[in-house]
N, C-alpha and C positions, 0 to 999 in steps of 0.2 A: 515625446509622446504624451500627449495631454490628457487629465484623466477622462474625459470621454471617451477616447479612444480602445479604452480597456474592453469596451463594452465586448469589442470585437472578439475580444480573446475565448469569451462563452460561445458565442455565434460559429467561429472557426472549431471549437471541439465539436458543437453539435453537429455542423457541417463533415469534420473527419470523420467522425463515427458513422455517418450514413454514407458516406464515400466510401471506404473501406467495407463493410457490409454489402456493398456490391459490387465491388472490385476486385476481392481477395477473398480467399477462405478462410472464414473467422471463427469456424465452429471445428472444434477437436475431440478424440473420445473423452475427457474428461467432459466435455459440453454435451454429450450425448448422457453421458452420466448423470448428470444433474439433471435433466429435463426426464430419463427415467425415473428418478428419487421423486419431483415433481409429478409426475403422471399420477403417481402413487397413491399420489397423497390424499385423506386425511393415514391411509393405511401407509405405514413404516418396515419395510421388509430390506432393506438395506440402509448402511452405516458409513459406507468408505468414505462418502463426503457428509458433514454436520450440516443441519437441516435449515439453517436461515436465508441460503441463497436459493433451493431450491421453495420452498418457502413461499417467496417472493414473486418467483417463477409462476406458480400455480396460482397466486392472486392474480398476479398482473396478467395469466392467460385468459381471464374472464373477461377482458375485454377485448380480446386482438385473438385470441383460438393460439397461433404460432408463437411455440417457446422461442426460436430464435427470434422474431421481431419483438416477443417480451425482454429478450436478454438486453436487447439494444436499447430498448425503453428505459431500463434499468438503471443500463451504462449512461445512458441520458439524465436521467434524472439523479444519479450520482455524482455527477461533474457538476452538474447545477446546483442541486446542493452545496459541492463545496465552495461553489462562487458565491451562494446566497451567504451560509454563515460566515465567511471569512470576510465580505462586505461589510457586514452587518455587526460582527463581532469584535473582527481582529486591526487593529490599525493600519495593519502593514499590508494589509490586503493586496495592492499591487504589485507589490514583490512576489507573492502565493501567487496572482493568477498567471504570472508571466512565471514559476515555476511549474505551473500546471502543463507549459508548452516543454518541460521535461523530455528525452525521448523515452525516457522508462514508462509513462505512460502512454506513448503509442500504443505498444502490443497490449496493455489492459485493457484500455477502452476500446479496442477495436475487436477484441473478443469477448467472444460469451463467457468468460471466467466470473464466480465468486469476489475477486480481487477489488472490483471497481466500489463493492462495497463497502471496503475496510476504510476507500477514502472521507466520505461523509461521516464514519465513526468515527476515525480519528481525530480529524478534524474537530469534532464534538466535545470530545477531552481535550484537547488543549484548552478549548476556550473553557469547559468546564474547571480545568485547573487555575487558566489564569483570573477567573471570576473567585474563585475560593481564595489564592493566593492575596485575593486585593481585599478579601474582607479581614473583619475585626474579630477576634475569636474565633470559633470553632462551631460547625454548622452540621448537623448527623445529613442535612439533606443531601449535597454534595459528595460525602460517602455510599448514599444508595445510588445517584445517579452514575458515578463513577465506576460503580459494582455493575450496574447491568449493560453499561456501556463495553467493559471490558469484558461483561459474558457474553453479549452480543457479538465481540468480534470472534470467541471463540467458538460461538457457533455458524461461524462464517467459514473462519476455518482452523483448523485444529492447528498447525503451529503457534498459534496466536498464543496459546500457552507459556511460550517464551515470554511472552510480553510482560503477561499474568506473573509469572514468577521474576520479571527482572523487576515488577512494581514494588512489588514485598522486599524484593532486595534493597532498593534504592531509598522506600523509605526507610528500611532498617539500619542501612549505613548514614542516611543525612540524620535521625534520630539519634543515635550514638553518637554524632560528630557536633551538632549542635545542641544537643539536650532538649530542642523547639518539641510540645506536644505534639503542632498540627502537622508534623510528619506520620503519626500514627495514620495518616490519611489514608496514605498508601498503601501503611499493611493493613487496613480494616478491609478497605476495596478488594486487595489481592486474595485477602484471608478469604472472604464471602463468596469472591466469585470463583474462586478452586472449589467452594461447597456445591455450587451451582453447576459448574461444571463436572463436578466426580457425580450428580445428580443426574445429570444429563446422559452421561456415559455409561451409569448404571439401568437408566431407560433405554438404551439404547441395545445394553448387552440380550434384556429383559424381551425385547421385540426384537432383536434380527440375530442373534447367540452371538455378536461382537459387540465391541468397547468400539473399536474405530473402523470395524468392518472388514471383509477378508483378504486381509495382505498380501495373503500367497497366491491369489488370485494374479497379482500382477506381475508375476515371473520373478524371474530370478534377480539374485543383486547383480547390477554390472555398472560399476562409478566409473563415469571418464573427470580424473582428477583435473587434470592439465584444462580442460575446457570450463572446469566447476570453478577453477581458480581466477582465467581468464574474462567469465562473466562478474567473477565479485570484485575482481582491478577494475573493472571496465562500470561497475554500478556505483562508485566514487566519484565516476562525473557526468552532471545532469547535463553537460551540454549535448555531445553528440557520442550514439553510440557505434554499431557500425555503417558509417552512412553508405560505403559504396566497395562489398566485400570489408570481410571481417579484418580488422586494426591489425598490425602488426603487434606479436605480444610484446616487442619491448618497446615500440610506442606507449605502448597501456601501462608498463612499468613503471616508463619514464613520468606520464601525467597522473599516475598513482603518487608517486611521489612527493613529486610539485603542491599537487593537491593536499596531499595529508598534513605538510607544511603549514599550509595556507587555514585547513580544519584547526589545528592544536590551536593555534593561536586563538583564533576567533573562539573557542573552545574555552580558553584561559579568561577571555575577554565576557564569556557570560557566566562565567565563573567568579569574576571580583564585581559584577551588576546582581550576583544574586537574583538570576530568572529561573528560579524553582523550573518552571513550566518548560523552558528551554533546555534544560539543567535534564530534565526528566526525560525526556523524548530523544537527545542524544544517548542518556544513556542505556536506554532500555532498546532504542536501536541498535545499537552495541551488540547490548544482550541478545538481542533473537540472532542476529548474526553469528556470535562466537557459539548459539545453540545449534543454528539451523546446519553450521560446520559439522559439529560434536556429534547429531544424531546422523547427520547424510553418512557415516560410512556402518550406518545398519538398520538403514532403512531402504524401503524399495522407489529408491532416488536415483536415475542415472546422472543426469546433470542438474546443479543447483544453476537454473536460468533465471530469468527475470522476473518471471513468475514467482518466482519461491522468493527473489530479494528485495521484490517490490515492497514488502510490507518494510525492513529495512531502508531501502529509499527514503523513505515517505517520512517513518518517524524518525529518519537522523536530520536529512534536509529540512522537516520543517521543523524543529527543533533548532538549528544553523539558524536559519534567516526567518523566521517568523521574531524579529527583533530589529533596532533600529540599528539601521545603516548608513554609513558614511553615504553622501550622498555621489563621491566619484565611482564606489560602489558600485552604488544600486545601476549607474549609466552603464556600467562596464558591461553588467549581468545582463542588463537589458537589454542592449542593443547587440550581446553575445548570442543570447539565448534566442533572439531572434530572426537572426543571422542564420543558425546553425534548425532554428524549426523548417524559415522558408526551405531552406536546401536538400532538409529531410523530403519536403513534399515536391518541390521540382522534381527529384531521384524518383521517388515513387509515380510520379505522370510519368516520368522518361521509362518507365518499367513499367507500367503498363500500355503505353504504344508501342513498347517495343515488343511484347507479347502479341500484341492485335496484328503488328503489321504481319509476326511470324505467324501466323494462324492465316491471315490473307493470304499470305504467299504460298501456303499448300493448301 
């Protein structure tokens, strides 16, 4: 696959996302949600969702009127984003754009969710880390950009918090462990943006009488454990998820396993290179995960889906592979991952003609 060819890979998401948009029902009450929070706006009278997606929403309606064809715009210009800076930035870039054919990104991009957002922010911090990581002493600017970066995502969405607190973590154990000042990095960032965000929270209680908005609104607890479990074996591999009815669970055990194998190592292996950057995004993946666990059984969470472990995806795998690779590698991933996208979309034509022809037929 020669590097012109990648180009393809931007062209084929823009393409999905307006395919699916008319194909499928891609808007759900959360998406109704947020286009009320929007409506609203500059006026603030609900909290359940933090304000930078809906935000976005209400800009981008000035020019198109319809929040759902803004959400798409959105999702569009998020994907493109991450193919601009990870071009432009990251060396590895073609390994990121043929991860971007993920299937955990199907259901993102193809709905009006918040989520598509978190991709071009994160994105953002890595390169902003491994830009500070390469410099000579110590730069305060890097610490502001870093602070509103990581406030920005948690006003994307409130989990993000995890993230927030496994930074402070991460720099306070590599601090202790090698005595290096420019670990303070992390906890100045983490410190600043919990300021900004308990700021935010306390505006928010101020205009709508919540902190995160009326919980009890959304019913009762009711966890389905066994399916909560099954989606986060099943988010450990970007190849394919369920492509044709849902995986047997002890298939998903079995390539949990395999896989996890396969992680340590590679794990160990950016561990004796010393990629801070790498080093950090695995583990604060980690982190929101072992959180997003801890709070789901009291919170108004029925199943932790893709949605909720997307932000986990994102910053473990690009933290795995946003680094150099063997190159029998990188051929394997990529003619894997390619394999396993065309057949996600064949399935999906094959399901919606087989819907069409059912609707002919009565």
């Amino acid at each position: 696959m020669k590097s012109k060819l990648y180009v393809l890979i931007p062209v084929i998401q823009v393409l999905y996302i307006l395919f699916t948009s008319y194909f499928f029902i891609t808007e759900t009450n959360d998406s109704r949600s947020y286009y009320g929070i929007a409506s609203q706006l500059p006026k603030i009278s609900e909290s359940l969702f933090p304000i930078f997606y809906p935000f976005l929403l209400r800009i981008a309606s000035f020019i198109c009127g319809s929040y759902f064809v803004t959400s798409k715009i959105i999702n569009v210009i998020c994907i493109l984003s991450f193919f601009l800076i990870t071009k432009k930035y990251i060396e590895e870039w073609k390994i990121l754009w043929l991860f971007s054919l993920s299937w955990f990104f199907f259901s993102i991009l193809s709905n009006s969710w918040s989520e598509a957002v978190l991709i071009p922010l994160m994105t953002a911090i890595f390169v902003l880390q491994r830009k500070f990581w390469n410099t000579k002493g110590e730069n305060n600017i890097y610490i502001i950009y870093h602070t509103l970066l990581l406030f920005l995502l948690f006003i994307t969405k409130y989990s993000m918090v995890y993230m927030i607190i496994g930074t402070f973590l991460f720099g306070a154990l590599m601090y202790i462990y090698t005595k290096q000042r420019k670990f303070l990095f992390f906890i100045y960032s983490a410190f600043f943006s919990i300021i900004l965000a308990l700021l935010y929270l306390y505006a928010n209680y101020q205009l709508t009488g919540y902190f995160t908005g009326n919980r009890a609104a959304l019913g009762d607890l009711n966890i389905n454990l066994r399916l909560s479990l099954f989606n986060t074996l099943q988010a450990v591999n970007p190849f394919f998820g369920n492509i044709y009815g849902r995986t047997p669970f002890f298939v998903v055990i079995i390539i949990f396993i395999i896989l996890s194998v396969i992680y340590i190592n590679r794990i160990f292996t950016i561990w004796r290179e010393k990629k801070t950057e790498n080093l950090y995004f695995i583990f604060v993946g980690l982190f929101y995960l072992f959180f997003l666990w801890a709070s789901y059984f009291y919170t108004k969470i029925d199943i932790l889906n893709i949605r909720l472990l997307f932000p986990f995806c994102f910053l473990f795998f690009l933290g795995l592979i946003a680094n150099n690779l063997e190159t029998k590698k990188i051929k394997f991933y990529k003619y894997l991952i390619i394999f396993m996208y065309t057949l996600q979309i064949l399935i999906s034509l094959n399901n919606i003609l087989s819907h069409n022809n059912y609707y002919l037929s009565h």
